[in-house]
C-alpha positions as CSV (number, residue, x, y, z in Angstrom):
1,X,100.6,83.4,91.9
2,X,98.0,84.4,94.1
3,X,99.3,82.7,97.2
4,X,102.5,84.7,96.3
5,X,100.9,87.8,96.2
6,X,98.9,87.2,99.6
7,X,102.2,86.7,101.2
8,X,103.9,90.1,99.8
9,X,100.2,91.5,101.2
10,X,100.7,89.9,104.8
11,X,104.9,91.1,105.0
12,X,103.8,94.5,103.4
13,X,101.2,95.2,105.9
14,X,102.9,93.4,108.9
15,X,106.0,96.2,108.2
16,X,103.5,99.1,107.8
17,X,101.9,98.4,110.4
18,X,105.3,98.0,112.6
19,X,106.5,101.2,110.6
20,X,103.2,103.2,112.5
21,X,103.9,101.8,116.2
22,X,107.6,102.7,115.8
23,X,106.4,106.4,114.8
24,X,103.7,106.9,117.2
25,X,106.1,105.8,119.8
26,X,109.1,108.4,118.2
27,X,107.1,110.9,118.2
28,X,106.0,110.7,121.5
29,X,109.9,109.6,122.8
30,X,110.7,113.1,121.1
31,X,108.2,115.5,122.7
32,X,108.1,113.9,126.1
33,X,111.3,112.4,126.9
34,X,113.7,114.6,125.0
35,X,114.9,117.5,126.8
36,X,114.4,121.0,124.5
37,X,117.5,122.8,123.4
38,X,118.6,126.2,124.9
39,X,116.7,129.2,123.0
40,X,119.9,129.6,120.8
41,X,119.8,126.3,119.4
42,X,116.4,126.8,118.5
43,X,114.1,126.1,121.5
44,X,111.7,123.7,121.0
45,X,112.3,123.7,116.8
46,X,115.4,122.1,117.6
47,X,113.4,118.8,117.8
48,X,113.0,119.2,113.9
49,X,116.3,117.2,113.6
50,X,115.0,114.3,115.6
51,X,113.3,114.1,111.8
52,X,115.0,115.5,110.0
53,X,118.3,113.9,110.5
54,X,116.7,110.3,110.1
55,X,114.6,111.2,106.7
56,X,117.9,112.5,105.2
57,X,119.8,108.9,105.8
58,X,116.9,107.1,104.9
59,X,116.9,109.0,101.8
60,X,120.8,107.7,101.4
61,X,119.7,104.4,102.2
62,X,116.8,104.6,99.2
63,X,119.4,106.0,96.8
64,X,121.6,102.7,97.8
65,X,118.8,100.4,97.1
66,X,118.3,102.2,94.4
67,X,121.6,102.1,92.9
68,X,122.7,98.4,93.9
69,X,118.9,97.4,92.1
70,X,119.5,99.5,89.0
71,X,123.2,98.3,88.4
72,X,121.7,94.7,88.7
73,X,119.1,95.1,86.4
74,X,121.5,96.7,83.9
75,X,123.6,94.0,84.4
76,X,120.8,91.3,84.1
77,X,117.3,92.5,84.1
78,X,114.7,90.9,86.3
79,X,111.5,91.8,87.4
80,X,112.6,91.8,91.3
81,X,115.7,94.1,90.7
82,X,113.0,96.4,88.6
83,X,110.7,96.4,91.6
84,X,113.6,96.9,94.1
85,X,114.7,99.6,91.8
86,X,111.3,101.3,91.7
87,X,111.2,101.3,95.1
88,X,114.5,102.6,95.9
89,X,113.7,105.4,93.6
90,X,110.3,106.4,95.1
91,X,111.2,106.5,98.7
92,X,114.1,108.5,98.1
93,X,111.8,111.2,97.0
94,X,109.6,110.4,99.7
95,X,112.4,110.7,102.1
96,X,114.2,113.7,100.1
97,X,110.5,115.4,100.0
98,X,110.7,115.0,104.4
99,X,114.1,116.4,104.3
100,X,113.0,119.4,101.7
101,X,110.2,120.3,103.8
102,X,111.4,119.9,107.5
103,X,114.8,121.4,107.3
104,X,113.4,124.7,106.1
105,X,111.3,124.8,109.1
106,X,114.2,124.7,111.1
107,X,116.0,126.9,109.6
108,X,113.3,129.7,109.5
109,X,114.1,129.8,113.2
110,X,117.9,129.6,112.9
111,X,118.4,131.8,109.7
112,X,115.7,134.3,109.3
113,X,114.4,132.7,106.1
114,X,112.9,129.5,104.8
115,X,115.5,128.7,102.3
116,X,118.9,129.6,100.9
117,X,120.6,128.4,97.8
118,X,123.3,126.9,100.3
119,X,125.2,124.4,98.9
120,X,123.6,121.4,100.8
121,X,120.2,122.6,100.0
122,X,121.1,122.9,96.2
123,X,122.7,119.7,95.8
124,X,120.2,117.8,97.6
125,X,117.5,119.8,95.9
126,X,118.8,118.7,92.4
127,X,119.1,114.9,93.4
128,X,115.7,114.9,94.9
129,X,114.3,116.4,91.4
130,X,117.0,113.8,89.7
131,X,114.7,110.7,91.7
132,X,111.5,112.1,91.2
133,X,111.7,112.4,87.3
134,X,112.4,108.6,87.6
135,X,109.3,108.4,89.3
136,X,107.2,110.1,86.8
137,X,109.2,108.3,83.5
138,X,108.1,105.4,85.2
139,X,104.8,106.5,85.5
140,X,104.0,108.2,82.4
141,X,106.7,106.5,80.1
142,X,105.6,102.8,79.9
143,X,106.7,99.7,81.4
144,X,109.0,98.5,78.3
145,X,112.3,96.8,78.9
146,X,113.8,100.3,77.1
147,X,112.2,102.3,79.0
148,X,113.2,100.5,82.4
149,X,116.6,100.6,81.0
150,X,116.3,104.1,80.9
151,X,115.0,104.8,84.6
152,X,117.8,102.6,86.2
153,X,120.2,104.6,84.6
154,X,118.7,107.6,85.4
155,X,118.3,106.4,88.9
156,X,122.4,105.3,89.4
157,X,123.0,108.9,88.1
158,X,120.4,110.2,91.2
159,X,122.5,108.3,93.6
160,X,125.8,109.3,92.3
161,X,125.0,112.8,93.2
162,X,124.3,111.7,97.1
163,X,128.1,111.7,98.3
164,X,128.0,115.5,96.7
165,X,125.5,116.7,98.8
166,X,126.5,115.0,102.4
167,X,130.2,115.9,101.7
168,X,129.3,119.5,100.0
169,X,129.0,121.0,103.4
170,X,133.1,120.4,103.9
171,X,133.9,121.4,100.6
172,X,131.9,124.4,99.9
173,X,130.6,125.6,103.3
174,X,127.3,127.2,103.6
175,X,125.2,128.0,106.3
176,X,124.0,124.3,106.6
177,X,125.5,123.1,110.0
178,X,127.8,120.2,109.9
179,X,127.7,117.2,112.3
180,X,131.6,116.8,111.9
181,X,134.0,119.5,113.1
182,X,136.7,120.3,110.2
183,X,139.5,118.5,113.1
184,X,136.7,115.5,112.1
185,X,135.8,115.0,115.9
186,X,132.5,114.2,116.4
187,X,130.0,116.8,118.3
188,X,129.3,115.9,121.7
189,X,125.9,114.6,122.3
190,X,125.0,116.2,125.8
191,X,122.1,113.5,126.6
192,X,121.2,109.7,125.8
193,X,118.0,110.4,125.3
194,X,119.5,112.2,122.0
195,X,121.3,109.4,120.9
196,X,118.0,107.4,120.8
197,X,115.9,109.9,119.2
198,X,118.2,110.0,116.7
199,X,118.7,106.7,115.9
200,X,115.4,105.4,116.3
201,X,113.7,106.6,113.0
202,X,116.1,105.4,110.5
203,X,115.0,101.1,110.9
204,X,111.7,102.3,111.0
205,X,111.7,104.7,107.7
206,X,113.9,101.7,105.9
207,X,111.0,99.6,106.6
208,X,108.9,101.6,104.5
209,X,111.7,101.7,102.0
210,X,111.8,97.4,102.4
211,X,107.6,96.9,102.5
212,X,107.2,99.2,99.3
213,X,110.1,96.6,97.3
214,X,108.0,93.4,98.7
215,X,104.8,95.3,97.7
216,X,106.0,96.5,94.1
217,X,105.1,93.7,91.5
């Protein structure tokens, strides 16, 4: 058991530790290499969604984790799908926490106002507070196999909501901008280096999302 438990150690720390040279070098890819947008877009606040955008997938990654972990377990309960469970379920309000807070940074420059009960915001606000009661009845309510039973339900209910809020933009509106036009043709990217920028968080925020599963016990 021990020799099992030094070998989560050594993955969990090896993928932390390649989780903090991927963000050191994001962060400097985005504030050095990535052109700032024109004043209208937001200036230099506009680099918000270099974060932004990534924490929000990784949240629907963590949901997915969560999800495919919980449905296991209810299936056939195991400790491994309760600790992939768990930790689909606690980096998805990690992730949904980053989205919470950066987006209204953003959009005190775009809108005039921190937040808005847009129907984005809402939705994702409300799955977000779906996750982190998982969290805490995990915390507070025992470790039994009822009360496990419990939290993975609780936590497939948290990711059914998820297609709500990335599709509630389309269906309801809102002021939250949509990356899809409504003739569903992408919006240009103007520069590779916003392509990268873009893309390069996401492997690096799953890897938190994949060291904290190895980690759980």
């Amino acid at each position: 058991m021990s020799a099992v438990k030094s070998r989560r150690d050594l993955v969990f720390w090896a993928l932390f530790a390649l989780t903090a040279v991927v963000f050191a070098f994001e962060i400097g890819f985005v504030f050095f290499k990535v052109p700032g947008a024109q004043a209208g877009s937001g200036g230099i606040a506009q680099k918000i969604f270099y974060f932004h955008v990534p924490a929000a997938y990784a949240m629907y990654l963590s949901g997915g984790v969560g999800f495919l972990a919980s449905a296991l377990y209810l299936y056939g309960a195991t400790d491994l799908r309760d600790a992939w469970a768990k930790a689909g379920a606690e980096c998805a309000v990690c992730f949904g926490s980053l989205v919470l807070t950066s987006g209204p940074l953003w959009a005190k420059k775009a809108w005039g106002v921190y937040w808005t009960f847009d129907p984005r915001l809402t939705t994702l606000l409300l799955t977000v507070l779906i996750y982190a009661a998982v969290v805490m009845l995990r915390v507070f309510g025992g470790s039994g196999e009822a009360e496990r039973r419990f939290a993975a339900a609780l936590t497939v209910l948290g990711t059914v909501t998820l297609p709500i809020v990335h599709y509630s933009v389309q269906k309801w509106g809102g002021n939250h901008p949509t990356v899809i036009t409504k003739a569903n043709v992408a919006l240009p990217v103007t520069d590779g280096y916003e392509t990268a920028a873009s893309v390069c968080p996401t492997p690096a925020l799953q890897q938190l999302c994949a060291a904290n599963g190895i980690h759980t016990p």
